[in-house]
N, C-alpha and C positions, 0 to 999 in steps of 0.2 A: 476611943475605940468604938463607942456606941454611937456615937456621931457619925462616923466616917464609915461603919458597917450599915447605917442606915439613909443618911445624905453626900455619902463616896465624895466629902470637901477633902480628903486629905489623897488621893487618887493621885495627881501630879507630884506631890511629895515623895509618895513612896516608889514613884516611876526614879524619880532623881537619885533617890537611898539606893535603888536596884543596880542604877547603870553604874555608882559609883562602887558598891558593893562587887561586884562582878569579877573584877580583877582579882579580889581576894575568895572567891569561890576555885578561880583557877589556881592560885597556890596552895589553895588549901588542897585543892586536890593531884598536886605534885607528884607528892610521895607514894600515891597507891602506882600513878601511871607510873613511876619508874621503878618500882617493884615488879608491874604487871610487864612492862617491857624486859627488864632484865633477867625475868625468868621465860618470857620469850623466846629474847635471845639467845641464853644459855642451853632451850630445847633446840631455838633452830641450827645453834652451832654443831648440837653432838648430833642433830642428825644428820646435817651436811659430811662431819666426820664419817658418822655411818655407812653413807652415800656415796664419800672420797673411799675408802677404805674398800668399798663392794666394787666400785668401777677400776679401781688398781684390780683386785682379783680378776675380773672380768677381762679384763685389757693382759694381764698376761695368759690369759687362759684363749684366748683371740691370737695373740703375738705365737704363744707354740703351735695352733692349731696353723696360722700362718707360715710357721718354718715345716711345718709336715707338709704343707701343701707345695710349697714350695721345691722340697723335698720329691715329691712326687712327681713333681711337673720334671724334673731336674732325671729319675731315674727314666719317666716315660720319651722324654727325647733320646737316651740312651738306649732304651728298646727297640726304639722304632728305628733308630740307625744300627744296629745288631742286627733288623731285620728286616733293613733295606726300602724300610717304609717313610722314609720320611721327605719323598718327593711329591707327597697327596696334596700339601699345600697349593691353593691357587698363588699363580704369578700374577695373573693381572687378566680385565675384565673389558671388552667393546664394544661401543654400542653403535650397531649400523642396521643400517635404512633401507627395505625391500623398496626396489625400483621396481621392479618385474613379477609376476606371477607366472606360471607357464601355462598356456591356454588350452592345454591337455589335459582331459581330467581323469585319465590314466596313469599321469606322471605328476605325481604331486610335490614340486620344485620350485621354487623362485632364487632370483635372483637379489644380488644386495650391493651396496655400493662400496665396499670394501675388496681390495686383493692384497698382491701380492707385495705391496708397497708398503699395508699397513702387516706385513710378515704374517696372513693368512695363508696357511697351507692346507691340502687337501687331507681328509679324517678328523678335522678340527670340529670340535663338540661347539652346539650354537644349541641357546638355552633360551628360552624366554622368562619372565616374572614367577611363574610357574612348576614349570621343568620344562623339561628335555624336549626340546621343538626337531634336532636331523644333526646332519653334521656337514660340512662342506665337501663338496665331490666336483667341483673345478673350480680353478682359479684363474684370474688375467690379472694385470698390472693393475687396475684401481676397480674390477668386481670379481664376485665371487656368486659359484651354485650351488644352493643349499637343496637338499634333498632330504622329507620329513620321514619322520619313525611313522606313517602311515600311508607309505606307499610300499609297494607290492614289494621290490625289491629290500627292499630294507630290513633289516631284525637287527635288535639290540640284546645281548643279555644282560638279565635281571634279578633280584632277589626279592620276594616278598617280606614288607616291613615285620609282619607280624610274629612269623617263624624262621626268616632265615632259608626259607626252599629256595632253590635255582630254577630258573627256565628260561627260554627264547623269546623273546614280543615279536611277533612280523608285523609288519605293516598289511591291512587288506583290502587296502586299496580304497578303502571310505576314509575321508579325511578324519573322522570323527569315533574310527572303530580299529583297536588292533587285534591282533590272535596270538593265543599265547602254542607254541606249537612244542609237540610232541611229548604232554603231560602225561604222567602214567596215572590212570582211573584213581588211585593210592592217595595221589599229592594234596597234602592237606594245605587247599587254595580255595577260600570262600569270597562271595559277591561283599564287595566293601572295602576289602583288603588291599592294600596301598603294595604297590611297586615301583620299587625304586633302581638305580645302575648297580650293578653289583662289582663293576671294577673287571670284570676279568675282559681279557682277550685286550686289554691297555685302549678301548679305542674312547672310551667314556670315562671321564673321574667319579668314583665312589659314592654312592649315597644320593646322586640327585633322583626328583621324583620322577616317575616315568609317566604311568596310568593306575587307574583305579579297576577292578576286577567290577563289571558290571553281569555278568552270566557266565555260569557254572552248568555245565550239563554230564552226570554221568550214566552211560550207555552202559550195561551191562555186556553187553556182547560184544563193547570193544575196549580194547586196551587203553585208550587214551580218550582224557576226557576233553571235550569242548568249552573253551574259555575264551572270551573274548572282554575287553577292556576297553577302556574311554580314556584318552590323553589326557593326561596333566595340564598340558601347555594349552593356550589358546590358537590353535592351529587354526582353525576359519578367520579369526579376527587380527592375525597379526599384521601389523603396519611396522615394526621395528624388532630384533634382535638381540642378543648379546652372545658373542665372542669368547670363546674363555680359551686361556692359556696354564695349562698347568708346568710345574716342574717337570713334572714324567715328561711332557710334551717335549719341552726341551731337549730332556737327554733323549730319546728316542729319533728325534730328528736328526741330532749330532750323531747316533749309530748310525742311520740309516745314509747320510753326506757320508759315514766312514767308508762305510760297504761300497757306496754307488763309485769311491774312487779309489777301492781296493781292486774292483769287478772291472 
């Protein structure tokens, strides 16, 4: 030992002793690693239990909350046919292509490459990305004349998103400005406030965006306050359309063939 702690002669010997020793270092130390495993395993089991046992409760707590929903879903189509409302859904959607603009800029109208072939009829709602761009007001065999919510002739009615108030949009003839017409000083309608179609008078489906309330003026001295609006829709920029066709659409058309060959 005093040799070999001092002239390290015996250094390769005990390299040899080590490598051969080594396998018996590994069995010796067996028994702990399969205690330390097996109580491992015996924690990770019960907590996997724990784990299985909490996503069963969870999964049927998901599964009933699914049969109420369903549930729901199941009474609301029942309502909405008790109350006549269940023609809101869109049919289907077309996308067509402004050929034409009208060089009038009194009359703010173009043309599309869509008619009466692709069964576009005249009142038919045209939307863009947006909202609410006009609606169709003539038709031919393969185009149609679109006429926007900001021309003179035109008004749409509306609802504001925020409360639910009603009003009129007219067009004012600036492709980029409408007017909300005959507001009483009262109506609680602020710069900001989002308008939407309110559905009534059947010429528009429910809910699409209109304009954005940009100026609010109330005049004391007069009954109705001044409001004017900015379009939803990209009305200067549009290069293309879309078409919409609702259920209502449908049935209103089939009344209207009824009438035209009852009269």
């Amino acid at each position: 030992m005093f040799v070999d702690h001092h002239e390290k002669h015996l250094k390769g010997v005990r390299s040899t002793i080590g490598t051969f020793v080594t396998p018996l270092v590994y069995l010796a130390d067996i028994p702990q690693e399969f205690f330390s495993w097996g109580g491992e395993s015996m924690m990770s089991r019960s907590q996997l239990r724990h784990e299985n046992q909490a996503l069963k409760a969870e999964s049927q707590v998901l599964k009933s909350q699914l049969q109420k929903f369903i549930s729901l879903q199941v009474d609301n189509a029942r309502l909405r046919n008790l109350l006549g409302t269940q023609n809101e859904t869109l049919e289907k959607r077309l996308l067509a292509e402004i050929i034409q603009i009208d060089s009038d800029p009194f009359n703010l109208e173009f043309l599309i490459d869509k008619g009466s072939n692709h069964s576009v009829y005249v009142g038919q709602t045209v939307i863009d990305a947006q909202g609410i761009v006009g609606q169709i007001i003539g038709v031919s065999t393969f185009t149609s004349r679109v006429i926007m919510i900001s021309d003179s002739s035109h008004a749409i009615p509306i609802r504001v998103a925020r409360n639910n108030a009603r009003a009129i949009v007219a067009g004012s003839g600036q492709i980029n400005q409408l007017i909300l017409t005959n507001v009483t000083d009262t109506t609680d309608i602020q710069v900001g406030d989002s308008l939407v179609t309110s559905g009534l008078g059947q010429k528009f489906p429910k809910g699409y965006p209109v304009a954005t309330v940009t100026q609010v003026i109330h005049d004391p001295g007069k009954a109705y306050a001044i409001i004017t609006a900015k379009p939803t829709a990209k009305l200067a920029q549009l290069s293309s359309v879309l078409l919409v066709w609702t259920l209502d659409d449908s049935v209103n058309r089939l009344v209207q063939k009824r009438d035209q060959k009852n009269d």
